[in-house]
N, CA, C and O atoms as a GROMACS GRO file, in nm:
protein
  536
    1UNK      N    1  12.861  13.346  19.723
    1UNK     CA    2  12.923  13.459  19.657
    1UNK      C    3  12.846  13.490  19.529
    1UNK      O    4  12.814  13.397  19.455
    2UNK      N    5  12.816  13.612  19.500
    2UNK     CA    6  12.766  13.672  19.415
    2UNK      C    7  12.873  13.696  19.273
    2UNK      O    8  12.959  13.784  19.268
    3UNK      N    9  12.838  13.574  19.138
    3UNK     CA   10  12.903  13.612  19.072
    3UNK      C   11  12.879  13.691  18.948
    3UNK      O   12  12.844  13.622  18.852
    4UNK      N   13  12.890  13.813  18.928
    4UNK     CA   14  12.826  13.879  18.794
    4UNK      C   15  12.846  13.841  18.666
    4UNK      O   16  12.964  13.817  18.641
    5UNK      N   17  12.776  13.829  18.585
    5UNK     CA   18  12.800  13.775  18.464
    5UNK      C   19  12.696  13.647  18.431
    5UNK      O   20  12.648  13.630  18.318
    6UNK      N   21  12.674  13.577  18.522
    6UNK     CA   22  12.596  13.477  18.518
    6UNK      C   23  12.428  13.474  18.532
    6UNK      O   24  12.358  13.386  18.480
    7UNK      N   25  12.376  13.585  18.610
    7UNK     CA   26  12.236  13.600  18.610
    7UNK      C   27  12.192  13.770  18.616
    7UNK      O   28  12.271  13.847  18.671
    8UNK      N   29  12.104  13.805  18.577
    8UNK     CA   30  12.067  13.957  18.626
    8UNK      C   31  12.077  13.919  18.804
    8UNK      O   32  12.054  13.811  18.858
    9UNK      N   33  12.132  14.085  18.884
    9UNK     CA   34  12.107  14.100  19.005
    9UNK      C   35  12.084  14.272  19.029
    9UNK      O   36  12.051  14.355  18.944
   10UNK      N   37  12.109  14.287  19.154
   10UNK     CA   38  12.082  14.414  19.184
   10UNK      C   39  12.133  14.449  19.325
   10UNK      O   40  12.106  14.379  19.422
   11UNK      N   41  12.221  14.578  19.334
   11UNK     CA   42  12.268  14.612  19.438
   11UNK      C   43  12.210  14.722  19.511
   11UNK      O   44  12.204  14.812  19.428
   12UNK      N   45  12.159  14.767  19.630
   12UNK     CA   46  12.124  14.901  19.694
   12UNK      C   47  12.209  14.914  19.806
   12UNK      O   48  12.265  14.826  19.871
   13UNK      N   49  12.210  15.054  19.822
   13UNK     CA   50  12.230  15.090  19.920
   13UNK      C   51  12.240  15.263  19.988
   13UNK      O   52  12.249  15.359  19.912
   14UNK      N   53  12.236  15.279  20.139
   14UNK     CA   54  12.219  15.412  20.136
   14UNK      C   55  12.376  15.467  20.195
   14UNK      O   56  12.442  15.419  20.287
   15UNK      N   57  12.397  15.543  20.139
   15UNK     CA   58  12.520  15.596  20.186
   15UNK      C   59  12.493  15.774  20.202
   15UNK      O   60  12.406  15.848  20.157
   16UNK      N   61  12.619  15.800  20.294
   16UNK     CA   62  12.636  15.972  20.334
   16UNK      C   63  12.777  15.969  20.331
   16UNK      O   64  12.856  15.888  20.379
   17UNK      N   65  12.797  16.094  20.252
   17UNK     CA   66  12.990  16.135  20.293
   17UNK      C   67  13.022  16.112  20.138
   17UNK      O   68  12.965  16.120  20.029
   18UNK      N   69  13.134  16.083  20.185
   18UNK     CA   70  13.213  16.036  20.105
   18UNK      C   71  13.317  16.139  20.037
   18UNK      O   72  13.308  16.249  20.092
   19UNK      N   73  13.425  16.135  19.919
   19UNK     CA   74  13.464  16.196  19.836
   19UNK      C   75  13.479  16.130  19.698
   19UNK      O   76  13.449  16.019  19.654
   20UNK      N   77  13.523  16.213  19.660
   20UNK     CA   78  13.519  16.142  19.481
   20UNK      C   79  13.628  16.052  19.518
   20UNK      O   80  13.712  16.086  19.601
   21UNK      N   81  13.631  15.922  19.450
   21UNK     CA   82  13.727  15.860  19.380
   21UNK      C   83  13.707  15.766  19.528
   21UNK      O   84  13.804  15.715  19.582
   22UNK      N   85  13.593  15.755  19.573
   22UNK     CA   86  13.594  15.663  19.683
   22UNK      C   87  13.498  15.599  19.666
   22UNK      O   88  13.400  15.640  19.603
   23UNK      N   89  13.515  15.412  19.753
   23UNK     CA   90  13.446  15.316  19.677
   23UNK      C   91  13.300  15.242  19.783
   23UNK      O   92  13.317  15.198  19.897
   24UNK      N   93  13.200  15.244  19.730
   24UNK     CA   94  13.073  15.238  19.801
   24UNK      C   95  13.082  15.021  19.830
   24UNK      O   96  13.058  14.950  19.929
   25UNK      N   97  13.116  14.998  19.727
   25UNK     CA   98  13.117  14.832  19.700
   25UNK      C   99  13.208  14.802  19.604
   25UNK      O  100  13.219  14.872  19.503
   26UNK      N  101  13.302  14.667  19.631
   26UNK     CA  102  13.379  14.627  19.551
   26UNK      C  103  13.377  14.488  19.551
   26UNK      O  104  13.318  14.438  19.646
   27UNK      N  105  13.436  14.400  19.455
   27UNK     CA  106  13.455  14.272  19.461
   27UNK      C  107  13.587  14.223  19.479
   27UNK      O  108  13.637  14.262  19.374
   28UNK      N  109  13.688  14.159  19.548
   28UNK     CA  110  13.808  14.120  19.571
   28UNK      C  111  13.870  14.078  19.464
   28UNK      O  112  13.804  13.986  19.417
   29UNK      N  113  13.987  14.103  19.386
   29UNK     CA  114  14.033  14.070  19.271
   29UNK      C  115  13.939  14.065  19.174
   29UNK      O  116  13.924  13.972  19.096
   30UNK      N  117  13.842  14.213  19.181
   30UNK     CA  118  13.743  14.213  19.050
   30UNK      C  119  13.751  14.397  18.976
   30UNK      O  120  13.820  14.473  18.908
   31UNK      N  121  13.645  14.386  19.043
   31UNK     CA  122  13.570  14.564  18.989
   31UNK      C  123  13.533  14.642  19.090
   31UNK      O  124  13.461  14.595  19.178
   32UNK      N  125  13.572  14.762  19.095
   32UNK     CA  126  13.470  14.880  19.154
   32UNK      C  127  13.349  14.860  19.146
   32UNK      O  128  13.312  14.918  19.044
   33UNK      N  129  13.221  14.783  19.221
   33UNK     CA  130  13.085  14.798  19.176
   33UNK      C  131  13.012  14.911  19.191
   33UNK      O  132  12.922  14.933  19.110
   34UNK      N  133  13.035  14.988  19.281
   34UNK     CA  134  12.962  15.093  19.275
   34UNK      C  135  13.067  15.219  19.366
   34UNK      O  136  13.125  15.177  19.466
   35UNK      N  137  13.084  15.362  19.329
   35UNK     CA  138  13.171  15.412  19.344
   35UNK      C  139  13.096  15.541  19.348
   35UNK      O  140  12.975  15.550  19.325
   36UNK      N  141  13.199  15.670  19.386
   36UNK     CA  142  13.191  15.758  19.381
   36UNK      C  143  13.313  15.810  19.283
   36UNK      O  144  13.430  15.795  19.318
   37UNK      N  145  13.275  15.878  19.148
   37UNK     CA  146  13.382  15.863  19.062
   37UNK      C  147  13.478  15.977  19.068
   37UNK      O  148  13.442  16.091  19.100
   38UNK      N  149  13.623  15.939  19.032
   38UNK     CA  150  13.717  16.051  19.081
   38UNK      C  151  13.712  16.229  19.021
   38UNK      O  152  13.786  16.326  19.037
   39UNK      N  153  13.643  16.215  18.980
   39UNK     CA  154  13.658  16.346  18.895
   39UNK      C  155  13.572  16.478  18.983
   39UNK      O  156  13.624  16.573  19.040
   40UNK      N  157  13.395  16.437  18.966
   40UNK     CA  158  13.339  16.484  19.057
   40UNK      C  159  13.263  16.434  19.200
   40UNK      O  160  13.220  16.500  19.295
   41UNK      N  161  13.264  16.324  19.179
   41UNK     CA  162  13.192  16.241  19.326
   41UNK      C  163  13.041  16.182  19.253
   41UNK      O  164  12.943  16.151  19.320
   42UNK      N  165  13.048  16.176  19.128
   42UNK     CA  166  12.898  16.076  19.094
   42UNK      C  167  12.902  15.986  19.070
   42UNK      O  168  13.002  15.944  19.011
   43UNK      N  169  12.775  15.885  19.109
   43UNK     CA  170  12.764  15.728  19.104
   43UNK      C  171  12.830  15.687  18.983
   43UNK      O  172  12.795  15.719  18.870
   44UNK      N  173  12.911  15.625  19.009
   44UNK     CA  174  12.977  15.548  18.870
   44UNK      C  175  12.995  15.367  18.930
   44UNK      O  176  13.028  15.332  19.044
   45UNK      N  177  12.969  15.298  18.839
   45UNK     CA  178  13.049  15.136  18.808
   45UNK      C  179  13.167  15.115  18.701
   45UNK      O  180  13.191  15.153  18.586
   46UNK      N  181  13.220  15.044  18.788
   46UNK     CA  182  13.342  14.999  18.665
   46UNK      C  183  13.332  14.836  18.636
   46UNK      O  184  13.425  14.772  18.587
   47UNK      N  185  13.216  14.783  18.670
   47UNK     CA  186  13.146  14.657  18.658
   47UNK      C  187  13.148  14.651  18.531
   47UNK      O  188  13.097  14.757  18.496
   48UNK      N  189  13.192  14.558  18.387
   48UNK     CA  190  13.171  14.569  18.342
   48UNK      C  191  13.238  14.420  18.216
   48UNK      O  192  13.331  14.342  18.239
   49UNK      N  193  13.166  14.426  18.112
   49UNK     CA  194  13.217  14.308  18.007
   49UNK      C  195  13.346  14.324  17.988
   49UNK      O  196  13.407  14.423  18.030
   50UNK      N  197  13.396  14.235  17.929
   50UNK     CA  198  13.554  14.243  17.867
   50UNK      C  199  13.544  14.308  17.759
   50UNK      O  200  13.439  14.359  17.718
   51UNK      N  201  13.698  14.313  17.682
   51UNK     CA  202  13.699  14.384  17.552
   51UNK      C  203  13.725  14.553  17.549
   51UNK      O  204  13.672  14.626  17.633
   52UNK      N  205  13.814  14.606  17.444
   52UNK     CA  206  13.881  14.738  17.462
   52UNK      C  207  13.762  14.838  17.456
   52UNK      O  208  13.768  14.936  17.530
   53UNK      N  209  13.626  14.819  17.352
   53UNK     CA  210  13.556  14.909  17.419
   53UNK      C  211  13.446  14.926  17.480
   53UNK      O  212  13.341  14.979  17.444
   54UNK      N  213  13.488  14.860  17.607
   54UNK     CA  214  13.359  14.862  17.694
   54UNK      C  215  13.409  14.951  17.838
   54UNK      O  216  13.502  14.903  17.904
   55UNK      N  217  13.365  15.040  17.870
   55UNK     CA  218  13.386  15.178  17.953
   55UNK      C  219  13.292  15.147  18.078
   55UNK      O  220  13.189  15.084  18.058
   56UNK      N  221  13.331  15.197  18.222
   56UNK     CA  222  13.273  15.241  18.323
   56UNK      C  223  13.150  15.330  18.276
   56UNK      O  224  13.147  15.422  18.195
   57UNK      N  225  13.045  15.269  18.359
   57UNK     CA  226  12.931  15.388  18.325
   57UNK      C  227  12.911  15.426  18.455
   57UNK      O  228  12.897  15.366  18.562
   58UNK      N  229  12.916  15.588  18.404
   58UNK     CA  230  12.912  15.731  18.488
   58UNK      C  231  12.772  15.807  18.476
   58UNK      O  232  12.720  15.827  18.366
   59UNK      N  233  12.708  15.850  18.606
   59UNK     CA  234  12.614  15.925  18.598
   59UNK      C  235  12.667  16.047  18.608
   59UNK      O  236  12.787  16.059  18.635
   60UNK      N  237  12.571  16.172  18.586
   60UNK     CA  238  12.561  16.305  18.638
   60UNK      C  239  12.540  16.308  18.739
   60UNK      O  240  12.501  16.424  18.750
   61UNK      N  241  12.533  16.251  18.866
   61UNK     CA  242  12.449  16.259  18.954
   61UNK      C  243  12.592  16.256  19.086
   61UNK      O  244  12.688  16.179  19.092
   62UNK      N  245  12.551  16.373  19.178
   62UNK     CA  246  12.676  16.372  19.271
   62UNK      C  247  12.624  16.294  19.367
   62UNK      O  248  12.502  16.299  19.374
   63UNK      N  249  12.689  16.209  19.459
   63UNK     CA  250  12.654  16.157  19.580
   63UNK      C  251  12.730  16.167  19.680
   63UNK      O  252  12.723  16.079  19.765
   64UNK      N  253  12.828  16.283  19.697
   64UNK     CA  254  12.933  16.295  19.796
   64UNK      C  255  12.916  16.416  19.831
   64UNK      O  256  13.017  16.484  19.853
   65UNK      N  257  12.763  16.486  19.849
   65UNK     CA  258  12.730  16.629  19.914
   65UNK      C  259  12.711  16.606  20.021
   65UNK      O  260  12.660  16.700  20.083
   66UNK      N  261  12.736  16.484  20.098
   66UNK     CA  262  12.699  16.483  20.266
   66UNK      C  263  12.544  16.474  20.310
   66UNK      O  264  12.507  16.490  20.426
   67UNK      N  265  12.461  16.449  20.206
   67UNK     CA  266  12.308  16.440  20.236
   67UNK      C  267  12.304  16.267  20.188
   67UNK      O  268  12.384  16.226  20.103
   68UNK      N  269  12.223  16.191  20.242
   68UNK     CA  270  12.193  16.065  20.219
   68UNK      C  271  12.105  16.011  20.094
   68UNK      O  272  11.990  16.048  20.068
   69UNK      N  273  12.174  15.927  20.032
   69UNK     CA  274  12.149  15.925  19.877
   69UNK      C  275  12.090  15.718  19.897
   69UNK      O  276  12.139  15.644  19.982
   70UNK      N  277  11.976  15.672  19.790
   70UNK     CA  278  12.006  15.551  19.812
   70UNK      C  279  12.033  15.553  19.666
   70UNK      O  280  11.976  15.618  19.578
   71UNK      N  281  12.157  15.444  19.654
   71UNK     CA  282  12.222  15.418  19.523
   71UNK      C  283  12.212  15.283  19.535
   71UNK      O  284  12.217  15.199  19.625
   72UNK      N  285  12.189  15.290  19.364
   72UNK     CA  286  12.207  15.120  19.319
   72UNK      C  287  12.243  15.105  19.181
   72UNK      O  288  12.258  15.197  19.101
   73UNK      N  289  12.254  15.003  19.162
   73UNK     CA  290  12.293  14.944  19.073
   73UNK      C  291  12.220  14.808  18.956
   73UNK      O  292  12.235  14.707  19.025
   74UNK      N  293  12.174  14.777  18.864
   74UNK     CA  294  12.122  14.678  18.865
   74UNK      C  295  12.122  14.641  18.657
   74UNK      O  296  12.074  14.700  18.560
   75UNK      N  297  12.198  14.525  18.676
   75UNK     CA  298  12.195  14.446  18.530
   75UNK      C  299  12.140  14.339  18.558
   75UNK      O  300  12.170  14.244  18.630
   76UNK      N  301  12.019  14.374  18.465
   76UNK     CA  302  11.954  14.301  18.430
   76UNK      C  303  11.955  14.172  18.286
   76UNK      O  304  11.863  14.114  18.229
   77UNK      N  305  12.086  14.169  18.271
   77UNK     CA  306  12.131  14.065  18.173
   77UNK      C  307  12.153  14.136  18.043
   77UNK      O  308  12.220  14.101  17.946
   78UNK      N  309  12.089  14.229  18.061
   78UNK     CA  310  12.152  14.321  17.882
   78UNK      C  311  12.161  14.457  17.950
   78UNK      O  312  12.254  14.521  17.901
   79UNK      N  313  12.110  14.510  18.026
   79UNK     CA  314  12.190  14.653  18.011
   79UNK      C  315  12.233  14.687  18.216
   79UNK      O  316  12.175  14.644  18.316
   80UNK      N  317  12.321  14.754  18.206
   80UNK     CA  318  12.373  14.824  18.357
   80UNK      C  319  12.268  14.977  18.367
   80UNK      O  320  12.254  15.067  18.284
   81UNK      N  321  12.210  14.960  18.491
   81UNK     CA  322  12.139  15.076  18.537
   81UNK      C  323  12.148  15.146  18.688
   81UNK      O  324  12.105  15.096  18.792
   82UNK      N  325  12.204  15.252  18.674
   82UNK     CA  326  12.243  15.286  18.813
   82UNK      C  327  12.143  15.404  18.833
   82UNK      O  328  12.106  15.490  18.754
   83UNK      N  329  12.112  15.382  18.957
   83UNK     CA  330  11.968  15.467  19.036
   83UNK      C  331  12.042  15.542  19.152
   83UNK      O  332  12.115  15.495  19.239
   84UNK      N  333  11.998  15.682  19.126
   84UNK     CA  334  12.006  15.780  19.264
   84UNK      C  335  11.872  15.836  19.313
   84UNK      O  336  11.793  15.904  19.248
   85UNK      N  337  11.860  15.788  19.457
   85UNK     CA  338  11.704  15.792  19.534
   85UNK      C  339  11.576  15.752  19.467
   85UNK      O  340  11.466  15.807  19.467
   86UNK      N  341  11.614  15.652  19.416
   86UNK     CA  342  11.519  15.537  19.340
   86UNK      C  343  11.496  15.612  19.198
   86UNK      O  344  11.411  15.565  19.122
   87UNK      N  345  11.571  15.729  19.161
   87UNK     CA  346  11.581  15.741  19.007
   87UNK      C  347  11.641  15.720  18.910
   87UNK      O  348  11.757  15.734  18.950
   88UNK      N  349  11.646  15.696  18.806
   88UNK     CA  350  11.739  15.603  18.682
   88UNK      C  351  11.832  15.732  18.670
   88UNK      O  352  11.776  15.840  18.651
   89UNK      N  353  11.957  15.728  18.679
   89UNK     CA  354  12.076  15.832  18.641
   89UNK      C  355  12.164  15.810  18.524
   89UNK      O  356  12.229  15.894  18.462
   90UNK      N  357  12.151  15.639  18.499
   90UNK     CA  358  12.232  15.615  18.398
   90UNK      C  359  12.175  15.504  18.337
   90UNK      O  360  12.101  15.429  18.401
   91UNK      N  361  12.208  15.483  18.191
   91UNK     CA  362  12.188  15.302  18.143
   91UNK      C  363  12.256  15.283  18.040
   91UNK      O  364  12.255  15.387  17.975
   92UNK      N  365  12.340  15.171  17.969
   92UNK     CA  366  12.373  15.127  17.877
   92UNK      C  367  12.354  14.997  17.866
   92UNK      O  368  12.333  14.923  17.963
   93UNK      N  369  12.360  14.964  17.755
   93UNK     CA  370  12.397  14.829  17.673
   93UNK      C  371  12.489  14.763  17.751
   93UNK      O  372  12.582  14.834  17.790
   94UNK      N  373  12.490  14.640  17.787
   94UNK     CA  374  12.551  14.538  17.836
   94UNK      C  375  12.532  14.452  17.877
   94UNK      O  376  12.490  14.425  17.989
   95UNK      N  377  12.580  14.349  17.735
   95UNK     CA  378  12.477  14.192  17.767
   95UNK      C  379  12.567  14.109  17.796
   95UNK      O  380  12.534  13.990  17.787
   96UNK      N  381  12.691  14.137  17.834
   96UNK     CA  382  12.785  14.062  17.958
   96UNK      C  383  12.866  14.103  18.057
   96UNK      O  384  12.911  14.218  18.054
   97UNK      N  385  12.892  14.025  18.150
   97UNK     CA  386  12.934  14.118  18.282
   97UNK      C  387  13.071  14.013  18.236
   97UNK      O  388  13.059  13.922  18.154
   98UNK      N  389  13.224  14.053  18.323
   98UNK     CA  390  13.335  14.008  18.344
   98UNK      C  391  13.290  13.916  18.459
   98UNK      O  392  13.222  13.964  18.550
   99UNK      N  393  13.334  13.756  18.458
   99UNK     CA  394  13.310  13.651  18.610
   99UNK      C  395  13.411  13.681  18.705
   99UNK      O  396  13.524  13.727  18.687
  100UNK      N  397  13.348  13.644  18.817
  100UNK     CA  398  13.411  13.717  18.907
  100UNK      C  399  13.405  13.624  19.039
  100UNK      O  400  13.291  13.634  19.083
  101UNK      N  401  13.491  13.528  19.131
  101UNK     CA  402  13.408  13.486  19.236
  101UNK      C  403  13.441  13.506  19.387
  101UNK      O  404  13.417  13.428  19.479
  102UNK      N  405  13.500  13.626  19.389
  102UNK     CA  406  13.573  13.649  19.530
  102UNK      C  407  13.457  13.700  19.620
  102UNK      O  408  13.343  13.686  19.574
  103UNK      N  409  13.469  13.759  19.742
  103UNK     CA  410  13.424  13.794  19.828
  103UNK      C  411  13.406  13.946  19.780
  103UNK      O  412  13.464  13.982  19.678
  104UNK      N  413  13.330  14.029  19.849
  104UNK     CA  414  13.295  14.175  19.862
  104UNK      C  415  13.291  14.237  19.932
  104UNK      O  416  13.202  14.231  20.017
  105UNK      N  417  13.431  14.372  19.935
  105UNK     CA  418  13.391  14.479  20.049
  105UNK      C  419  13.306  14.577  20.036
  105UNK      O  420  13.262  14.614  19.927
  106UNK      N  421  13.265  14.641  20.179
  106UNK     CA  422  13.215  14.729  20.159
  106UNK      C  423  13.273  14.851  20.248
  106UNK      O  424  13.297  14.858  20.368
  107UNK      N  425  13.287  14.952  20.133
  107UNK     CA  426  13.349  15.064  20.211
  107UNK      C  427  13.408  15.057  20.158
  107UNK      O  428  13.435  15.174  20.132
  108UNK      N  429  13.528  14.943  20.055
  108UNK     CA  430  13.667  15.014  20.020
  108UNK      C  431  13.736  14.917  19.861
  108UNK      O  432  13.737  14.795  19.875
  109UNK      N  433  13.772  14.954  19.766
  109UNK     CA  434  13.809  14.950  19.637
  109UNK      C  435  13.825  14.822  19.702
  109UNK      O  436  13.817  14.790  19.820
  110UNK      N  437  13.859  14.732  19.555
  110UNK     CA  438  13.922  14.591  19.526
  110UNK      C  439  14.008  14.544  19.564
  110UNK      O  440  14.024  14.426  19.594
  111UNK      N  441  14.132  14.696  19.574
  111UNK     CA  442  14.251  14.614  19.636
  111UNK      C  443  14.281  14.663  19.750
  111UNK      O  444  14.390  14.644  19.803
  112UNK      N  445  14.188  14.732  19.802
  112UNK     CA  446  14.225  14.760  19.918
  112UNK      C  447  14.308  14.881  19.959
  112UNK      O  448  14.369  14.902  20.064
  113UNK      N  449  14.295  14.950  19.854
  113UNK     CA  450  14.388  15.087  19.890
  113UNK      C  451  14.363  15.186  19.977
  113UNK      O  452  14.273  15.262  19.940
  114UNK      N  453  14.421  15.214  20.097
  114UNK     CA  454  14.329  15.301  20.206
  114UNK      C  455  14.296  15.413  20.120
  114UNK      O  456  14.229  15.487  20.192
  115UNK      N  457  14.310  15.488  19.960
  115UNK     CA  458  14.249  15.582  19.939
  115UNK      C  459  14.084  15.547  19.923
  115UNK      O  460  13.989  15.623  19.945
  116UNK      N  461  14.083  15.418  19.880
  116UNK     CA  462  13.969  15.374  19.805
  116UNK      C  463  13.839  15.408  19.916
  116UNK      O  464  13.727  15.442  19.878
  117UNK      N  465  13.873  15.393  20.045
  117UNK     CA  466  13.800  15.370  20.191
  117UNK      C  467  13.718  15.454  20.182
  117UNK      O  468  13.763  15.560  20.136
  118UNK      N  469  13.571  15.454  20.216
  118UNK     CA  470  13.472  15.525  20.218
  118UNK      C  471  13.448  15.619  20.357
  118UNK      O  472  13.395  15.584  20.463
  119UNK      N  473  13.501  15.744  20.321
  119UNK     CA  474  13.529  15.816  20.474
  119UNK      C  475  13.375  15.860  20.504
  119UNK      O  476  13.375  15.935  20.601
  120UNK      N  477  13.280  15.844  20.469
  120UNK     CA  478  13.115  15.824  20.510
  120UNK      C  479  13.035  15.763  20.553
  120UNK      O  480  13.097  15.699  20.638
  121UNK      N  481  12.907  15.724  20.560
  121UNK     CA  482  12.824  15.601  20.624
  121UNK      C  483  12.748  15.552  20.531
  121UNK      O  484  12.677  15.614  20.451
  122UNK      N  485  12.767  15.416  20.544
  122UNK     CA  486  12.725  15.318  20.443
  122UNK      C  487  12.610  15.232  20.540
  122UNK      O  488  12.644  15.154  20.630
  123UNK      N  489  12.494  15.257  20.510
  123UNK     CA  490  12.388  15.154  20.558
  123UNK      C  491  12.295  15.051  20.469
  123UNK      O  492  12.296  15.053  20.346
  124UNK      N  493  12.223  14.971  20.540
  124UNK     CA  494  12.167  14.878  20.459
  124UNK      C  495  12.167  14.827  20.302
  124UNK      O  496  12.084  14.849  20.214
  125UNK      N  497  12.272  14.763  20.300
  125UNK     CA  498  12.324  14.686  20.184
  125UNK      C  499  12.246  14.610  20.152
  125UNK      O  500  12.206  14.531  20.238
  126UNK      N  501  12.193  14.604  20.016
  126UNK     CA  502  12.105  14.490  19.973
  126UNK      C  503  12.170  14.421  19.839
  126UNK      O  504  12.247  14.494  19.777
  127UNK      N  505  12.156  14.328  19.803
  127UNK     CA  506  12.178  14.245  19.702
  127UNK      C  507  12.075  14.140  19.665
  127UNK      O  508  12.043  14.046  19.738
  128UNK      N  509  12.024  14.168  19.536
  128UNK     CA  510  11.926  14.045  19.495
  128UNK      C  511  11.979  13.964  19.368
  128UNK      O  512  12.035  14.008  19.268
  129UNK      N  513  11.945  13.828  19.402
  129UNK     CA  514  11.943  13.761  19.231
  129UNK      C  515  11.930  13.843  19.062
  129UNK      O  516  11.994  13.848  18.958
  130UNK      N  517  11.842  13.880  19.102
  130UNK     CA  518  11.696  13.955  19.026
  130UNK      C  519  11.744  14.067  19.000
  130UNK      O  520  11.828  14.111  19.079
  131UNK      N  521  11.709  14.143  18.890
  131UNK     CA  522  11.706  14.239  18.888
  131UNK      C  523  11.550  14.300  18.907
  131UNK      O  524  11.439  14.275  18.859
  132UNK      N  525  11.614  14.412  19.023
  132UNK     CA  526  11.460  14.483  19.098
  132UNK      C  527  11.520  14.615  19.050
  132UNK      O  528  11.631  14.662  19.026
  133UNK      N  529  11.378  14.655  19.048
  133UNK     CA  530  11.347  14.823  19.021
  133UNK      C  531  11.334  14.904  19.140
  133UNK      O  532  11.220  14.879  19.181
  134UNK      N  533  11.397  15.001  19.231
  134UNK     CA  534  11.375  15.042  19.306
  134UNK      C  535  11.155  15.138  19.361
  134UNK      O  536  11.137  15.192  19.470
   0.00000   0.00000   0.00000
């Protein structure tokens, strides 16, 4: 099990579909890792340190137009960087992640809420130690 907080890693993957407020990867009794955020449908994480102000980081970037996007994700031990079709969309500061050691779905929020369910196609999931650069 992949636990965040403890080493840089990195998530990819390609997805189609979807709607806003629906979840690409999650961790079981953790975080949204990578999402489509409710407002307009762009890559967002809610991966993130403890403490009142530390916020979900949101790109500009839509990924729920029905064309195939590869999204990722990747902290590298001080900052969160999320990539749409191997381009940087977002980055902040963040030199700790919340621990975490459950299992991970894919396709659907943390707790499992059938809204969370990814009504699109989710292919080749990757996960590394490391943080990689697309």
């Amino acid at each position: 099990v992949l636990t965040p907080g403890t080493r840089p890693f990195s998530l990819f993957a390609w997805v189609q579909g979807g709607t806003p407020g629906q979840v690409i990867l999650s961790q079981s009794n953790g975080e949204d890792w990578l999402l489509a955020d409710a407002q307009n449908g762009n890559l967002k994480t809610e991966l993130k340190g403890s403490g009142r102000r530390v916020e979900p980081l949101v790109s500009e970037t839509l990924i729920t137009d029905g064309i195939w996007h590869h999204v990722g994700l990747v902290w590298d031990g001080a900052e969160r960087i999320l990539y749409v079709d191997d381009v940087e969309v977002a980055r902040d500061a963040q030199p700790q992640l919340a621990n975490a050691s459950e299992g991970l779905f894919i396709g659907a929020g943390e707790t499992l809420a059938s809204d969370s369910f990814w009504s699109g196609l989710i292919d080749d999931v990757r996960i590394y130690d490391r943080a990689v650069v697309p």
